[in-house]
VOPAGU-2260 file (C-alpha; in pm, 1 decimal, decimal comma):
REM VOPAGU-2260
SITE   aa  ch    i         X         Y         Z
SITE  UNK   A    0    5035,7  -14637,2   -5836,0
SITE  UNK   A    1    4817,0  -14816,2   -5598,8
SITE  UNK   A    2    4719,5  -14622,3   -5315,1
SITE  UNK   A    3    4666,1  -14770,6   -4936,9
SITE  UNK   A    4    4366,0  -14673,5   -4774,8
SITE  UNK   A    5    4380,1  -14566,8   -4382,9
SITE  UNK   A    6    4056,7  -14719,1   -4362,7
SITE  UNK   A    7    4232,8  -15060,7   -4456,4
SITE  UNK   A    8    4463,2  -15014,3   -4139,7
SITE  UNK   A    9    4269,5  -14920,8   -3872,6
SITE  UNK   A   10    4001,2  -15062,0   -3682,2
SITE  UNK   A   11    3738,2  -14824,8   -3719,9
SITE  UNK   A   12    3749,5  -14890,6   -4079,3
SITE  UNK   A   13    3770,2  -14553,3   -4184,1
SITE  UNK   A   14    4003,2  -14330,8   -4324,3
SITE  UNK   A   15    4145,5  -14213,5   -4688,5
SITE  UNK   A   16    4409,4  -14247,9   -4874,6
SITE  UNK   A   17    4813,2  -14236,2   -4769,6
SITE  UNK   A   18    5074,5  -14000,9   -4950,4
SITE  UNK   A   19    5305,5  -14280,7   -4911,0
SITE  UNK   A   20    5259,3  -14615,3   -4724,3
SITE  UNK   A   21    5617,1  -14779,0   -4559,7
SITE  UNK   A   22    5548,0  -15130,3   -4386,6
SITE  UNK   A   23    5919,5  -15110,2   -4160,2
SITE  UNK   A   24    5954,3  -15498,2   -4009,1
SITE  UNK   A   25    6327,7  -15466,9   -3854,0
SITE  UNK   A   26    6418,5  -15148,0   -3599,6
SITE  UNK   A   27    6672,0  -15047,0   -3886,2
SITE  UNK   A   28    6339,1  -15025,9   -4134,0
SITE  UNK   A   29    6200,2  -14820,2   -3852,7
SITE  UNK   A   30    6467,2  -14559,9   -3820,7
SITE  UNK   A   31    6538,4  -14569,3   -4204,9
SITE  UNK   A   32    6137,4  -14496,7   -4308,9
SITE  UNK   A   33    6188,6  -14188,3   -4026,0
SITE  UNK   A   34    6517,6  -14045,6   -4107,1
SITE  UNK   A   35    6404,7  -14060,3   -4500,0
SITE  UNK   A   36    6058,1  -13880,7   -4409,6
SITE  UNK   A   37    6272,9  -13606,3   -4195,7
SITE  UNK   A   38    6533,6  -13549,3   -4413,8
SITE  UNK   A   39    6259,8  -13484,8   -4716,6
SITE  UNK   A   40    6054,7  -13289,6   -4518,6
SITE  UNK   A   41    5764,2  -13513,3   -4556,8
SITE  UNK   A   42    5466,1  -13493,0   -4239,9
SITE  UNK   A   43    5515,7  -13827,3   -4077,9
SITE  UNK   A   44    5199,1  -14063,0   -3997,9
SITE  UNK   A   45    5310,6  -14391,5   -3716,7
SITE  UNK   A   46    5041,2  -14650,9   -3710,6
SITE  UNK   A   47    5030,3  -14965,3   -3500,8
SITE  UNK   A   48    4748,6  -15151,2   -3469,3
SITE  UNK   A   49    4560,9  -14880,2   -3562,9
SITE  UNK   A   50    4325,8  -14932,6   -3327,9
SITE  UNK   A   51    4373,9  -14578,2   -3158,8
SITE  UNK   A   52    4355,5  -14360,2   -3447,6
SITE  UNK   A   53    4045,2  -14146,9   -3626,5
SITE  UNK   A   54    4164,7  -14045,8   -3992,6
SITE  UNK   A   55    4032,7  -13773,0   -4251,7
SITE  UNK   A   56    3841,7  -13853,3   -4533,5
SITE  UNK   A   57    4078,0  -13694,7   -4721,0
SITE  UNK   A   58    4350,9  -13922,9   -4584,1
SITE  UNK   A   59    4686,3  -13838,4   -4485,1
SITE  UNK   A   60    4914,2  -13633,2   -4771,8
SITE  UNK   A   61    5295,5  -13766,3   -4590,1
SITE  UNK   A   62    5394,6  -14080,7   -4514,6
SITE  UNK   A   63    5229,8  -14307,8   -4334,6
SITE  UNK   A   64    5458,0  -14559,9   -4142,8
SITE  UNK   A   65    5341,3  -14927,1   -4043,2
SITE  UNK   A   66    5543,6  -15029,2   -3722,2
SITE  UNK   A   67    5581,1  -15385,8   -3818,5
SITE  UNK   A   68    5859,5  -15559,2   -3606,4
SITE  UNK   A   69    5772,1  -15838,6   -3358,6
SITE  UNK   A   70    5910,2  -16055,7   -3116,3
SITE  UNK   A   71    6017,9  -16041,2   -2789,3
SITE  UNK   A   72    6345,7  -16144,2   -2553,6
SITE  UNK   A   73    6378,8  -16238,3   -2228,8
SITE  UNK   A   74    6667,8  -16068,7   -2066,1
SITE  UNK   A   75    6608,7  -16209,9   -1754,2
SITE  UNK   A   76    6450,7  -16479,3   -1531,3
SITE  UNK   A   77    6489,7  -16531,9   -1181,2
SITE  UNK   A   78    6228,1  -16594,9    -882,4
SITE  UNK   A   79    6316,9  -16268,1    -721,6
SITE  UNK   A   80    6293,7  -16044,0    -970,9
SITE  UNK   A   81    6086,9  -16197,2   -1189,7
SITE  UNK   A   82    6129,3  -16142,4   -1557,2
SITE  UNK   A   83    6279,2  -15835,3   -1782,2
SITE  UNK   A   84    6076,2  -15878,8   -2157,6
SITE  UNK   A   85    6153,5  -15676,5   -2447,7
SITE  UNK   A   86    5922,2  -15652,3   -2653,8
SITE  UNK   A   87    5952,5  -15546,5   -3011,7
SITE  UNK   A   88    5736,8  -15224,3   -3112,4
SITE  UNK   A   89    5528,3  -15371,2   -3371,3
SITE  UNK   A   90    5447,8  -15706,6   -3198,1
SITE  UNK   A   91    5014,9  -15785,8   -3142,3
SITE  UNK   A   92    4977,1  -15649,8   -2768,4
SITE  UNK   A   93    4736,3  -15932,0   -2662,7
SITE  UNK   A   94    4965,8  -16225,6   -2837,4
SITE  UNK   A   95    5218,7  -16074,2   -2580,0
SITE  UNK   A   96    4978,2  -16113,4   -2264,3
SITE  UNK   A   97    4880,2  -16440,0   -2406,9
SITE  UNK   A   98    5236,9  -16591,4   -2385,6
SITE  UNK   A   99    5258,7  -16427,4   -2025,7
SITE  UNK   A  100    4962,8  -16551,9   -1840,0
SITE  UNK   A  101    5073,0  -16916,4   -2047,5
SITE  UNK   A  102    5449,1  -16856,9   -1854,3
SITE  UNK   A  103    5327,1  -16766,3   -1524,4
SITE  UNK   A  104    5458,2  -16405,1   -1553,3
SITE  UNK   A  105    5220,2  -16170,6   -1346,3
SITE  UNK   A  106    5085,2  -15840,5   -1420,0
SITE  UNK   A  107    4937,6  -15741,5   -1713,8
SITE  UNK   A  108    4658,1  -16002,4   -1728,4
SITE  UNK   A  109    4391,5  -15751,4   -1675,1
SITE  UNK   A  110    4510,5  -15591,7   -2006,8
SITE  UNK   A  111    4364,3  -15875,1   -2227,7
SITE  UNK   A  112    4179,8  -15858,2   -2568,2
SITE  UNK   A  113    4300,9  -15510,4   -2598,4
SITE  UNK   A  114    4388,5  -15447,6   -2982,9
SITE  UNK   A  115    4716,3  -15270,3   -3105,1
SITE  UNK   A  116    5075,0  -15272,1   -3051,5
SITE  UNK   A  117    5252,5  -15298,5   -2809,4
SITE  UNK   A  118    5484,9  -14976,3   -2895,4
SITE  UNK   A  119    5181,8  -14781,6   -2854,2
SITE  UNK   A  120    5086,5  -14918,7   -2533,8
SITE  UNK   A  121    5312,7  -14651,5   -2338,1
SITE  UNK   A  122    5190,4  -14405,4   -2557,7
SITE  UNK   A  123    4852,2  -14363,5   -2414,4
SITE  UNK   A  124    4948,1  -14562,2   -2119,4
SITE  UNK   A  125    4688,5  -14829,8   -2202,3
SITE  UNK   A  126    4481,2  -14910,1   -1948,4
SITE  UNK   A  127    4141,2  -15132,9   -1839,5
SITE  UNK   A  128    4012,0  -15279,8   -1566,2
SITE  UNK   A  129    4191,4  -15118,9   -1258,7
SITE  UNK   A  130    4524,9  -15162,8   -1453,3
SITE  UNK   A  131    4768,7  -15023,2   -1657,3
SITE  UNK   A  132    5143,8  -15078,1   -1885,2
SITE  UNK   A  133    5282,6  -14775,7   -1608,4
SITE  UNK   A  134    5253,7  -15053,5   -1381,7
SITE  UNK   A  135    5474,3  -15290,3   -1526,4
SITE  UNK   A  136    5666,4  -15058,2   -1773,9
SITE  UNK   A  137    6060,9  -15092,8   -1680,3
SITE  UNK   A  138    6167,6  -14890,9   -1962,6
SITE  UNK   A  139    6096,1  -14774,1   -2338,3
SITE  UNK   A  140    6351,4  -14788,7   -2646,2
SITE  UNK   A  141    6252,3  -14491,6   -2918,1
SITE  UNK   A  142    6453,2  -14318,6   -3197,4
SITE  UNK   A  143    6442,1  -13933,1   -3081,9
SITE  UNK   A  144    6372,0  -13712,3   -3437,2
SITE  UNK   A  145    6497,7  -13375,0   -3298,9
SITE  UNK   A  146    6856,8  -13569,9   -3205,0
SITE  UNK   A  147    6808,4  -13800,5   -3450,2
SITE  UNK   A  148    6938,1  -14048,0   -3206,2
SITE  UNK   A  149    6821,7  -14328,4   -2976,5
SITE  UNK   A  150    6708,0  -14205,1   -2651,4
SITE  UNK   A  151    6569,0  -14484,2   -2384,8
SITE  UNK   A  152    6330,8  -14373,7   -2131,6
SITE  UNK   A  153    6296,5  -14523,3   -1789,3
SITE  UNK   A  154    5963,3  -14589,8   -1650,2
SITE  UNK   A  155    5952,9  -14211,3   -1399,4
SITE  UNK   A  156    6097,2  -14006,0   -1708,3
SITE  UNK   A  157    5791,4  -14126,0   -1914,8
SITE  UNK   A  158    5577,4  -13887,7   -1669,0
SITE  UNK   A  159    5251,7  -14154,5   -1666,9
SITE  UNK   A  160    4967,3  -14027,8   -1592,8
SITE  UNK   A  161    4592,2  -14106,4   -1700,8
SITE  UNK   A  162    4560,0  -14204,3   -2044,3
SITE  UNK   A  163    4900,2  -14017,0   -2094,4
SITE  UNK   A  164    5264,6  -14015,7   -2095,5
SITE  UNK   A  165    5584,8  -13792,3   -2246,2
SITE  UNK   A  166    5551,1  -13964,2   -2536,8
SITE  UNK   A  167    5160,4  -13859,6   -2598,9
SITE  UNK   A  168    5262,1  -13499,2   -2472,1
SITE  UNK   A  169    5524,6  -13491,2   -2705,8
SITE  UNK   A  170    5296,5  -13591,9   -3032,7
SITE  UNK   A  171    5171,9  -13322,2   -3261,0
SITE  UNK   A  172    4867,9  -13487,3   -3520,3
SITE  UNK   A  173    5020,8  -13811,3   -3496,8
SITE  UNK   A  174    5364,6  -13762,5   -3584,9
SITE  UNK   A  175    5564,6  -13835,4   -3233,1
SITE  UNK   A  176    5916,3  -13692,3   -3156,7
SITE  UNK   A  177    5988,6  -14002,1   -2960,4
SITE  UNK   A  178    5939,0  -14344,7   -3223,8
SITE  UNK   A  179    5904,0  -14628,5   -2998,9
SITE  UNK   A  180    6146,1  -14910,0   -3139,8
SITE  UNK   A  181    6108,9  -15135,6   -2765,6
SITE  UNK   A  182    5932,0  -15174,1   -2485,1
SITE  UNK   A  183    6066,4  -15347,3   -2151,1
SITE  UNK   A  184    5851,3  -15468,1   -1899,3
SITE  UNK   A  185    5951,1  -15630,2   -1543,0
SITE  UNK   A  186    5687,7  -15886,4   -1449,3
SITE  UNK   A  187    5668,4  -16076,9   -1162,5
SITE  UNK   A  188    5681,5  -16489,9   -1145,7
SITE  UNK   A  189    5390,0  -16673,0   -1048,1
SITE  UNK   A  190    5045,5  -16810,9   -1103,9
SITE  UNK   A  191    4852,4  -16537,6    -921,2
SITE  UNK   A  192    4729,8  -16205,6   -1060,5
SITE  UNK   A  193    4813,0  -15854,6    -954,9
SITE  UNK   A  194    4584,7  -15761,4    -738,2
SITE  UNK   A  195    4222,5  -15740,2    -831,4
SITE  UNK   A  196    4100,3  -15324,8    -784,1
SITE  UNK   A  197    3801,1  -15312,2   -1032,8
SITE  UNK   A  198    3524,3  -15437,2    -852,4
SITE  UNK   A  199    3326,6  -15539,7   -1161,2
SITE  UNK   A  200    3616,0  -15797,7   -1202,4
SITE  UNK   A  201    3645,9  -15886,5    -874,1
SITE  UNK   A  202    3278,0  -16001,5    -847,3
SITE  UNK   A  203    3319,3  -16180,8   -1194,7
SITE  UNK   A  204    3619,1  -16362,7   -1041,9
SITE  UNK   A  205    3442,7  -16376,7    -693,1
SITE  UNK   A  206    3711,3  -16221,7    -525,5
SITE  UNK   A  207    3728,4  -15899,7    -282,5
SITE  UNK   A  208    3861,4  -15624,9    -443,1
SITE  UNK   A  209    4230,7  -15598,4    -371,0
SITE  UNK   A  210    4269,1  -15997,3    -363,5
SITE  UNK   A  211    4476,3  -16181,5    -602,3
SITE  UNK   A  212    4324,7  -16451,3    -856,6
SITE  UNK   A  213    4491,8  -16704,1   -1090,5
SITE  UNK   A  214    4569,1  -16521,9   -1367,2
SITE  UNK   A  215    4467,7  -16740,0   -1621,7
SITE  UNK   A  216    4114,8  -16680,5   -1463,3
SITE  UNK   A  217    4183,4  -16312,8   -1485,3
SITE  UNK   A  218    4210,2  -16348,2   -1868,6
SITE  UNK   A  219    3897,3  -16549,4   -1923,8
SITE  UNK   A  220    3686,9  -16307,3   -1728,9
SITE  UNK   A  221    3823,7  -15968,1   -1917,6
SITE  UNK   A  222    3822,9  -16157,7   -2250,4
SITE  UNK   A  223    3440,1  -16216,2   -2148,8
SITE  UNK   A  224    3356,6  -15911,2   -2028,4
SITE  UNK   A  225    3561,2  -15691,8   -2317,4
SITE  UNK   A  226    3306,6  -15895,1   -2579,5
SITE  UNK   A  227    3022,9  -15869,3   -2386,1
SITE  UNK   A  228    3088,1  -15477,8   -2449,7
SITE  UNK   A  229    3225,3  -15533,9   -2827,6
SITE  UNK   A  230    3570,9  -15427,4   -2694,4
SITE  UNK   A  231    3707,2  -15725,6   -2860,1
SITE  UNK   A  232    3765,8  -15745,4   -3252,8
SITE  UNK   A  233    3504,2  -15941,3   -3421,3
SITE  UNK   A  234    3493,9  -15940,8   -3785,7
SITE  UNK   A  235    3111,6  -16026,9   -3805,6
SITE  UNK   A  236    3036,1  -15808,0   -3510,0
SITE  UNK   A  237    3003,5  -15480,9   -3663,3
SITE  UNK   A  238    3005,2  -15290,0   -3300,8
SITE  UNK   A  239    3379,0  -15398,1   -3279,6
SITE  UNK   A  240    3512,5  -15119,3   -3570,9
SITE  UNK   A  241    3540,6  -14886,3   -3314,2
SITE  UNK   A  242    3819,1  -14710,2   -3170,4
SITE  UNK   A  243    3730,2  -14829,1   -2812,3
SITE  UNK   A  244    3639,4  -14616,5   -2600,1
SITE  UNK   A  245    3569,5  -14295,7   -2811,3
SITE  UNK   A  246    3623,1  -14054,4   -2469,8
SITE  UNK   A  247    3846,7  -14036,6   -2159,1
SITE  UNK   A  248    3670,6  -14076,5   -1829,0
SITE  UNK   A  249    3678,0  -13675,2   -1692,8
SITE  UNK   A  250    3885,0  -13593,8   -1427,1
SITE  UNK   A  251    3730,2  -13293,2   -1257,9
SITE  UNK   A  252    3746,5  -13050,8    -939,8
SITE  UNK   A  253    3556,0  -13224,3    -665,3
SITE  UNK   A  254    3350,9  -12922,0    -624,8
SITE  UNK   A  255    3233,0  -12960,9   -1010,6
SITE  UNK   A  256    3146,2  -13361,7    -925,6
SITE  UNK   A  257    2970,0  -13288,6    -590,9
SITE  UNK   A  258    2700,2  -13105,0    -838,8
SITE  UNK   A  259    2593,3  -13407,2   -1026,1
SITE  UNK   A  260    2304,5  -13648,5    -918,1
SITE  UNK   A  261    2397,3  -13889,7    -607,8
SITE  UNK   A  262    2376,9  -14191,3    -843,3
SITE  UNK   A  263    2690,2  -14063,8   -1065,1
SITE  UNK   A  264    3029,6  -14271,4    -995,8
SITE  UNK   A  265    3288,2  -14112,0    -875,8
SITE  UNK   A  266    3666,2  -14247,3    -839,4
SITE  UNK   A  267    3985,4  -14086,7    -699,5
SITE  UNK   A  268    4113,0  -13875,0    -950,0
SITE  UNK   A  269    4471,1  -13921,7    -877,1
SITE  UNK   A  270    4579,9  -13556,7    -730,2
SITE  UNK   A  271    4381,6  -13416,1    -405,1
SITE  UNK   A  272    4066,0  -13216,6    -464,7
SITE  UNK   A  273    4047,3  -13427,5    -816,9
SITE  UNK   A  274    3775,2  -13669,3    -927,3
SITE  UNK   A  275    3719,1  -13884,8   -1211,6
SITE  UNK   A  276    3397,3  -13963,5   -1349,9
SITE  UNK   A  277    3225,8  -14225,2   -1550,5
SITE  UNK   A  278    3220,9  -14096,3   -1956,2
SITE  UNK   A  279    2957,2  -14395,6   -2016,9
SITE  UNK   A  280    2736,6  -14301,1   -1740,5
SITE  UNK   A  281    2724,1  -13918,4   -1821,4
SITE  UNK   A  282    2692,6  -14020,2   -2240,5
SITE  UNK   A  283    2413,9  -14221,8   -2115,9
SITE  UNK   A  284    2232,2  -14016,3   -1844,1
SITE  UNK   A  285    2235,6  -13750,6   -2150,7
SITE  UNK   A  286    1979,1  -13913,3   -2340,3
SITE  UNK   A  287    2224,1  -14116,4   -2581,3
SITE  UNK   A  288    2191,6  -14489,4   -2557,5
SITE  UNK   A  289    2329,0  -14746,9   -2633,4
SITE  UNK   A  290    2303,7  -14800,1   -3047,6
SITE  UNK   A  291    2185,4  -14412,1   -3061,1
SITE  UNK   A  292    2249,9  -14290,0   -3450,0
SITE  UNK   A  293    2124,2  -14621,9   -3577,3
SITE  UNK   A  294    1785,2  -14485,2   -3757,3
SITE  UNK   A  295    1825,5  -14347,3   -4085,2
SITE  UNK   A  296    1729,3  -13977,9   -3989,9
SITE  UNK   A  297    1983,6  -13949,7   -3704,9
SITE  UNK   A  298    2288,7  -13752,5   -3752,2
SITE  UNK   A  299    2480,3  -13974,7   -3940,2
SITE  UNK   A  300    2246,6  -14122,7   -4179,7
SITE  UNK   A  301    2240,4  -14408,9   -3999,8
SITE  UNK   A  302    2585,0  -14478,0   -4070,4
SITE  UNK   A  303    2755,6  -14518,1   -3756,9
SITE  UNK   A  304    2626,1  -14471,8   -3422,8
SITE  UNK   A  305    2746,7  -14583,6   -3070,5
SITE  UNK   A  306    2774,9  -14922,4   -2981,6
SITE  UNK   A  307    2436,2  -15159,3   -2931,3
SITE  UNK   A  308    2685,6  -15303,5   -2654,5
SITE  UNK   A  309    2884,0  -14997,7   -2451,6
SITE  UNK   A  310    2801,4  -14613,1   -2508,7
SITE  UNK   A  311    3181,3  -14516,9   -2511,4
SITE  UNK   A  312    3230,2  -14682,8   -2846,7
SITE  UNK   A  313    3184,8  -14477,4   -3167,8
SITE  UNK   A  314    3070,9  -14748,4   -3416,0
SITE  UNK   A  315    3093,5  -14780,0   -3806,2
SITE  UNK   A  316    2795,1  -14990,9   -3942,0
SITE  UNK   A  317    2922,0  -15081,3   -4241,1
SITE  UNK   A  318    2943,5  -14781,5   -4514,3
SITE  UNK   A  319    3035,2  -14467,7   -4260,6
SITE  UNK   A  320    3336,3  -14220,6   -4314,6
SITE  UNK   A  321    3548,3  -14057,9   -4062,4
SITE  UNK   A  322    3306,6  -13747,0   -4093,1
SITE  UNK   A  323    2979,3  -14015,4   -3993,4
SITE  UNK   A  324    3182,0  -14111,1   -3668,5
SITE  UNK   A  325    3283,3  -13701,9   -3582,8
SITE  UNK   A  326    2875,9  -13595,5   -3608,5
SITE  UNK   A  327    2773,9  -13889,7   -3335,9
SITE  UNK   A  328    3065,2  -13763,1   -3143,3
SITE  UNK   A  329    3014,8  -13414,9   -3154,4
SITE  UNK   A  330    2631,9  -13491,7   -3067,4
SITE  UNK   A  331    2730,1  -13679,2   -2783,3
SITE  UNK   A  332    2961,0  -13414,3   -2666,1
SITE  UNK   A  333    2722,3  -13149,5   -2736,7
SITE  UNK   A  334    2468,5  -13322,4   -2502,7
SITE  UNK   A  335    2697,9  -13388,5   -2250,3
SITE  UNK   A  336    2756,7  -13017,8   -2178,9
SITE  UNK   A  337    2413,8  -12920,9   -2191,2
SITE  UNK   A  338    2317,9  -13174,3   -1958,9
SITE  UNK   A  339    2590,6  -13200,4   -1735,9
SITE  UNK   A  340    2857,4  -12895,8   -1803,8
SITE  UNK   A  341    3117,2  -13122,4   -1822,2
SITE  UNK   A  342    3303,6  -13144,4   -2152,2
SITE  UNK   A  343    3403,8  -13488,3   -2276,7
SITE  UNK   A  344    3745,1  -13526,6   -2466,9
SITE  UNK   A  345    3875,8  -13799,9   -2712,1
SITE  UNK   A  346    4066,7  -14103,0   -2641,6
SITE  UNK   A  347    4193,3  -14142,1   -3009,7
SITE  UNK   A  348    4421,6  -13937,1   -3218,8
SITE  UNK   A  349    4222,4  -13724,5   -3442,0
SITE  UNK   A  350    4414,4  -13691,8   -3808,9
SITE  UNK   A  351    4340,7  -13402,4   -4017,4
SITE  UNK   A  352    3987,7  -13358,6   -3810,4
SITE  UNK   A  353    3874,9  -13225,5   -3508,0
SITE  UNK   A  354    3570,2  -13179,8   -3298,3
């Protein structure tokens, strides 16, 4: 029997082999693959996009499950309230944000180019460019394993928060209590963006921060800016087999950010006495550039290294493994704390690895 590579199903490009590979296309495929896997006591791998995900070497020993439903339906459409989307689990996030800005329906614009599916959007509560699914996220659809039921979610029991959400809190190594089957968002009608609160965006778009902008214009300049940063997938462009953004932005005690040099940025960190710092800037005041791990004698071999475009990407160059990835992350991490004391902590899901 044939076996599927992870590294065949994930952007990063790395990863070995699956116990078992199920490609589910209908909800009822979904909830079959997941009852079987239970019921056999079989460790249970969901993959997407796979554009969020860091697996072993050794691959994964259950089943692996490909969430492949798509489509979407418009439940309703009215001037007031906008419109109500639902959006199947497995269906390309950026197609979806495509159709929207093309339909005048406000609100995720700033979300462009990002890879995946849109099922694991709530997940990690994607987010770029001052904006995020919590925003627009009316409610989520998901088979519940313990109950082995379906259990919907509304947008304040998902418990949002940076890079996070129930379901996240509630995955252990991949395998998620919660399967997201559907996601509903609740978008607004019109021509005209959300508003605008990144300032690099804003001066792309040459708008204040906190103004509005057509949203088709929104698109463009993310789109632009993503792949000026290899944040959008490029075949040929070997600094896109990534998993983005390799670490979340820390969110520290004030006290513990006052301590760094004056040039650091700083941004609310969503509670009082919290403040969020920049991962790229800290990764890069370190010592580690952009492209670092490139020469042959560098941790990896050469391998992989972080992007020649954005330090926050972990890069595979064309031959690395999972482990090639780990070493210029732990590195980086390494640095971090030596030069900074702050410790830096991944965006992916780590499979069968740590740091």
């Amino acid at each position: 029997m044939t076996q599927t590579l992870l590294s065949t199903l994930t952007t990063a490009a790395v990863g070995g082999p699956a116990g078992r590979f199920i490609e589910a296309r209908t909800e009822a495929e979904i909830v079959d693959a997941v009852r079987s896997a239970d019921a056999a006591g079989e460790s249970l791998l969901i993959i997407g996009g796979g554009s969020n995900l860091l697996v072993s070497d050794d691959g994964f020993p259950g089943t692996v499950l490909k969430i492949a439903s798509e489509g979407f339906t418009v439940t309703a459409e009215d001037s007031c309230g906008g419109v109500a989307v639902v959006v199947q689990a497995g269906h390309n996030w950026d197609a979806l944000v495509e159709h929207a800005v093309r339909h005048a329906w406000s609100g995720i614009e700033a979300l462009s180019g990002i890879p995946g599916a849109t099922g694991a959007t709530p997940v990690q509560n994607v987010g770029a460019y001052g904006s995020d699914v919590s925003q627009t996220i009316a409610a989520v659809r998901t088979w519940d394993r313990e109950r082995n039921a379906v259990k919907t979610f509304t947008n304040s029991e998902l418990k949002f928060g940076y890079r996070d959400s129930l379901l996240k809190q509630t995955t252990v190594n991949g395998s998620p209590r919660f399967v997201v089957l559907t996601v509903e968002f609740q978008l607004p009608l019109g021509r005209m963006s959300a508003p605008i609160r990144y300032a690099e965006l804003a001066r792309a778009l040459g708008v204040e921060a906190g103004q509005r902008a057509y949203s088709n214009d929104v698109r463009r300049e993310v789109l632009r800016l993503r792949a000026s940063k290899g944040m959008v997938w490029d075949a040929a462009d070997r600094d896109t087999y990534s998993t983005g953004s390799f670490f979340t932005n820390p969110i520290v005690p004030a006290a513990e950010a006052a301590g760094l040099p004056d040039g650091a940025p700083r941004y609310p960190g969503g509670a009082d006495g919290l403040t969020k710092l920049s991962a790229a800037w800290l990764i890069d005041q370190a010592g580690y550039g952009k492209g670092f791990g490139l020469e042959p004698d560098s941790v990896s071999g050469g391998r992989a290294s972080l992007s020649t475009k954005h330090t926050l990407a972990i890069t595979n160059r064309g031959n690395a493994r999972t482990a090639d990835l780990l070493a210029i992350a732990r590195e980086v991490r390494r640095g971090v704390v030596e030069r900074f004391g702050i410790e830096l902590h991944p965006e992916p899901l780590l499979i069968g690895v740590e740091l």
